[in-house]
C-alpha positions as CSV (number, residue, x, y, z in Angstrom):
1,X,137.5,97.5,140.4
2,X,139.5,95.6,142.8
3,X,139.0,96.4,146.6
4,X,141.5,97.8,148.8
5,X,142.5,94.5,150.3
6,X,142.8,92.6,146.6
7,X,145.3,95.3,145.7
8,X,147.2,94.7,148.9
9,X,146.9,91.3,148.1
10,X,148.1,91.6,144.6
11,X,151.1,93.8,145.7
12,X,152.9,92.1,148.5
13,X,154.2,89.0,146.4
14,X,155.0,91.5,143.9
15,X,157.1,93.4,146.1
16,X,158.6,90.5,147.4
17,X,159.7,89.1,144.2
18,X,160.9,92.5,143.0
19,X,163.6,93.4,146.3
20,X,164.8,89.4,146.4
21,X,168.3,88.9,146.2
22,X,168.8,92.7,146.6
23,X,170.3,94.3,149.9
24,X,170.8,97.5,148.7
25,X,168.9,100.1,151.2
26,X,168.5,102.7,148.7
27,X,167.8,100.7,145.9
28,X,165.2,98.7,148.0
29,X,163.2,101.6,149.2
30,X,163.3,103.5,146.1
31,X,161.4,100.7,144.3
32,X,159.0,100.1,147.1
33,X,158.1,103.5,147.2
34,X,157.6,103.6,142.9
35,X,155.6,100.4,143.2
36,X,153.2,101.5,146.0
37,X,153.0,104.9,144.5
38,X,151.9,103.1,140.9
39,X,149.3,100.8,142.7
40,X,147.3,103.6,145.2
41,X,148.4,106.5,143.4
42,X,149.0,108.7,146.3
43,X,149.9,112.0,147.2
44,X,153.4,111.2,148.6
45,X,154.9,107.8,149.2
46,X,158.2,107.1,151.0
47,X,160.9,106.3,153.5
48,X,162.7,108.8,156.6
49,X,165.7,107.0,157.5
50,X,167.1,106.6,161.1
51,X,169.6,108.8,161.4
52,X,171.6,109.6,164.7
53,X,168.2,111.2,166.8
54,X,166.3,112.3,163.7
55,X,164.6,111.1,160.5
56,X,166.6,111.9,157.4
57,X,164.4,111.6,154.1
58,X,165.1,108.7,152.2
59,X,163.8,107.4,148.7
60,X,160.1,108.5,147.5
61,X,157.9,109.3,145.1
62,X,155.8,112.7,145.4
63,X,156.4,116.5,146.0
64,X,159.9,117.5,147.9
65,X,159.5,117.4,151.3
66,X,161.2,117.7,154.8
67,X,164.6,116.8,155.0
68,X,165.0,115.9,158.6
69,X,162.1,115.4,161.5
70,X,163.3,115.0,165.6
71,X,162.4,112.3,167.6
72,X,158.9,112.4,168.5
73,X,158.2,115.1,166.3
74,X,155.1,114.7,163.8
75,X,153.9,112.2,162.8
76,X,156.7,110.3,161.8
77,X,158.7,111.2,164.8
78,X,156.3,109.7,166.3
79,X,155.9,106.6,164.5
80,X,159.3,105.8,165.8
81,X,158.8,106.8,169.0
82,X,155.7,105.1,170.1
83,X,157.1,102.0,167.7
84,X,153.9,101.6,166.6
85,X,152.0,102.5,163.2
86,X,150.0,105.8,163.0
87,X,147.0,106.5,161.0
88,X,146.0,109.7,160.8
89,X,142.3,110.8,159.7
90,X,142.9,114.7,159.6
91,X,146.7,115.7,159.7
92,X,145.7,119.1,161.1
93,X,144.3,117.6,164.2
94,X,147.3,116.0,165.0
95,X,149.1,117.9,167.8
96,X,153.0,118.9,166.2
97,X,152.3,117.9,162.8
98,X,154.6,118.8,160.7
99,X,153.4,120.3,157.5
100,X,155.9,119.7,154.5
101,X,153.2,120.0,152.0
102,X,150.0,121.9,152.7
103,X,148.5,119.7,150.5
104,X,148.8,116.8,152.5
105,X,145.5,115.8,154.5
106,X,145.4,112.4,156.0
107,X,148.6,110.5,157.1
108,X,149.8,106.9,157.7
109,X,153.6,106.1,159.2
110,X,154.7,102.8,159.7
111,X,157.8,102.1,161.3
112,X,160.2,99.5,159.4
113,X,162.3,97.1,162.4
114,X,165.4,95.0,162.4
115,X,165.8,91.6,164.0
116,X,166.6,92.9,167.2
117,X,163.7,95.4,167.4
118,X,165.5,98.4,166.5
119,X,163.5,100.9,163.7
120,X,165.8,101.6,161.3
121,X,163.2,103.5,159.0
122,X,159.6,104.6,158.6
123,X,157.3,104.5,155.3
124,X,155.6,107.4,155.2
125,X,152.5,107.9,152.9
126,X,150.4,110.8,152.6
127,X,147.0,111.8,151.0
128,X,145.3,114.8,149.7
129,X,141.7,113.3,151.0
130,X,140.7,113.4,154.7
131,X,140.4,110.0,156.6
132,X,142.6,108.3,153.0
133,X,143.9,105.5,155.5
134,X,142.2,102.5,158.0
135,X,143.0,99.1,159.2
136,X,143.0,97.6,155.9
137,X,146.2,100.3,155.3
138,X,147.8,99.5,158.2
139,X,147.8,95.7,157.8
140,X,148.7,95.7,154.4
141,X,151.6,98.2,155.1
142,X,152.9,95.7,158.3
143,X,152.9,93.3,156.2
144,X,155.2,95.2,153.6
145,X,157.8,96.2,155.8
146,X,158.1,92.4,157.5
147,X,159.4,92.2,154.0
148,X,161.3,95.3,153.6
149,X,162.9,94.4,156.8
150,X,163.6,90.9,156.3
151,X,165.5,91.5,153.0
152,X,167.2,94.8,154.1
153,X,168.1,94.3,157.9
């Protein structure tokens, strides 16, 4: 069984490959989400767009989910707030969590820039396990959306 990393690994020249030449947002993210959703199998995998001053949901794979999150709000809100990647352990230790699924147990957001800084996006990925996501995650996942975001924006 291949480790964590290996699958990371595997993936991001996959992923490249598969969004080159296209600059369709929707299209982009939709097959991002399918593939990492095929290779970890977890419980929700997607994108919340930037939207005015909120998150709109955008392309993913998993159970329906929240349509729009505020600034700062959750984990997602968050995310884009503090510009910076948030793993969550436990979701319900996490103050202003929003709960779309109650399913959901351990969290990781990371925010998707342009070339002037700006987030445009964040991939949200969730987990029916407690303490799903680490470093490993969170490098892998940077490194996917310096890709998203060098073909998209």
């Amino acid at each position: 069984m291949e480790s964590k990393k290996e699958k990371y690994e595997a993936l991001l020249p996959q992923i490249a490959a598969l969004i080159e030449g296209e600059h369709d947002e929707t299209a982009v993210l939709a097959n991002v989400s399918a593939a990492l959703a095929e290779a970890f199998r977890w419980f929700w995998t997607g994108f919340y767009l930037v939207r005015g001053d909120e998150l709109l949901l955008g392309p993913f794979q998993g159970t329906v989910a929240c349509f729009h999150i505020p600034f700062g709000r959750g984990v997602c809100g968050t995310a884009w707030k503090e510009r910076r990647t948030q793993v969550v352990p436990d979701v319900e230790a996490f103050p202003g969590h929003i709960a779309c699924s109650s399913l959901s147990r351990s969290e990781i957001v990371v925010p998707v820039s342009d070339d002037k800084g700006e987030i445009r996006a964040v991939l949200d990925i969730d987990s029916t396990e407690l303490s799903t996501f680490d470093d490993t995650d969170r490098q892998g996942l940077e490194q996917m959306v310096a890709i998203i975001a060098k073909q998209l924006y």
